[in-house]
C-alpha positions in Angstrom: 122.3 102.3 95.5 122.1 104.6 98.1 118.8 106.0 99.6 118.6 108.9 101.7 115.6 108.7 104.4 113.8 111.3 106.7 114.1 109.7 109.7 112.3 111.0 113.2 114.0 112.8 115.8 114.4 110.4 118.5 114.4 107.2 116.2 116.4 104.9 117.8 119.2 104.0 115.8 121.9 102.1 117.4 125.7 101.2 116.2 124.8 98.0 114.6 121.2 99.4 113.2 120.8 97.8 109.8 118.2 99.0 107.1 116.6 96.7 104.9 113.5 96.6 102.6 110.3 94.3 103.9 107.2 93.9 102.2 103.9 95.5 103.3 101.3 92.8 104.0 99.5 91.4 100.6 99.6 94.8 98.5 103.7 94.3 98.0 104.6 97.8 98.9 108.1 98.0 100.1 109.4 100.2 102.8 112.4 100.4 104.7 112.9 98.9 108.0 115.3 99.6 110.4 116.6 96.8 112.8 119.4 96.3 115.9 121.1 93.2 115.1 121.5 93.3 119.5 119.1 94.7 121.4 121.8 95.7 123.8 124.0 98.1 121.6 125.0 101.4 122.5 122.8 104.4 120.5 125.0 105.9 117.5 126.2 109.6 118.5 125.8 111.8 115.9 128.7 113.1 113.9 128.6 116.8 113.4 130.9 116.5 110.4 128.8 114.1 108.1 125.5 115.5 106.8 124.0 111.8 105.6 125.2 108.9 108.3 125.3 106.0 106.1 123.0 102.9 107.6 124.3 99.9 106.4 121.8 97.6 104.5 121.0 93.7 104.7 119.4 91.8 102.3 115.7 91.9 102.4 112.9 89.4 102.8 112.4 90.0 98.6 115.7 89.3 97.2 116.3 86.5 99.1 112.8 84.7 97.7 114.2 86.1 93.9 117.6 84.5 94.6 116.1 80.8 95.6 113.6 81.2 93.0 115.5 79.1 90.4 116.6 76.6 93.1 112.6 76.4 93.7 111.6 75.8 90.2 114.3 72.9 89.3 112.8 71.1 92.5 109.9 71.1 90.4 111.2 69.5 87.3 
């Protein structure tokens, strides 16, 4: 899937930036969060010749507790 995102002017988004979904607090909205894996990487130059840069994603904070959910309920048994 991809999303595309209005993101600020100025926003810094570096070569290894990676976008991932996180949960709001207790409500469970969703929103999408971008992080440096290395706080010392170089900012990403724009690229006249692509109108969407593509952000690659990691896996969020969500699918992670889906995916162990099984694993969580046949401790339980």
């Amino acid at each position: 899937m991809r999303v595309v995102a209005d993101i600020r002017e100025g926003t810094p988004i570096k070569k290894d930036t990676v976008a991932r979904l996180t949960l709001q607090g207790i409500t469970g909205l969703l929103y999408v969060n971008l992080l440096p894996r290395d706080a010392g990487s170089q900012a990403l130059p724009p690229i006249a010749s692509i109108k969407y840069p593509v952000i690659p994603s990691a896996q969020s904070q969500f699918d992670v507790l889906i995916a162990s959910l099984p694993d969580v309920i046949a401790q339980g048994q």
